[in-house]
C-alpha positions, 0 to 999 in steps of 0.5 A: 843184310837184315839183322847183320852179324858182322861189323861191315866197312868199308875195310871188310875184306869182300862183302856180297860175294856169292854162298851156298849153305848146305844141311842133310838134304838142302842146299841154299845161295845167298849173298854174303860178306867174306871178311879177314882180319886180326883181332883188336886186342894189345899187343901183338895178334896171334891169329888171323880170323876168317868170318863168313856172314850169309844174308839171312833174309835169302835163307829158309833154314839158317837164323842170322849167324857169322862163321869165325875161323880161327888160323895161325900164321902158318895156317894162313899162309898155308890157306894163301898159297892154296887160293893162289894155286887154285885161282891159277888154276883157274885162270889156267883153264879160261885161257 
């Protein structure tokens, strides 16, 4: 990725999964990274990030930019329940 925004390791979380950004009226696919972590500071973190990163160089309408959510604990585990449910889901339906 051209002019990368996030810091990618071979630690990040998934990098080249697959995107789509959409605006009013476009809509665009481009690989991406994918990246949970914790923020580097003393003492004890109190949130969980999620960062979204989208390879500029397959996007006409978006300059190089990265994504940051910022979750509690709770939302976290909230948000982790709901992608287990939903991949079972789907793995449901594949069967």
């Amino acid at each position: 990725m051209a002019d990368r925004v996030l810091s990618v390791t071979a630690f990040t979380t998934f990098d080249l999964v697959d995107a789509v950004a959409e605006g009013h009226g476009w809509t665009e696919e481009a690989v991406g990274v994918l990246n949970v972590k914790t923020p580097r500071s003393e003492g004890s973190p109190d949130e969980v990030l999620l960062q979204l990163e989208l390879d500029n160089t397959e996007l006409e309408h978006l300059p190089a930019h990265a994504e940051t959510v910022s979750l509690s604990p709770e939302q976290a585990r909230e948000l982790a329940g709901e992608l287990e449910r939903y991949a079972d889901s789907v793995a449901e339906e594949r069967s």
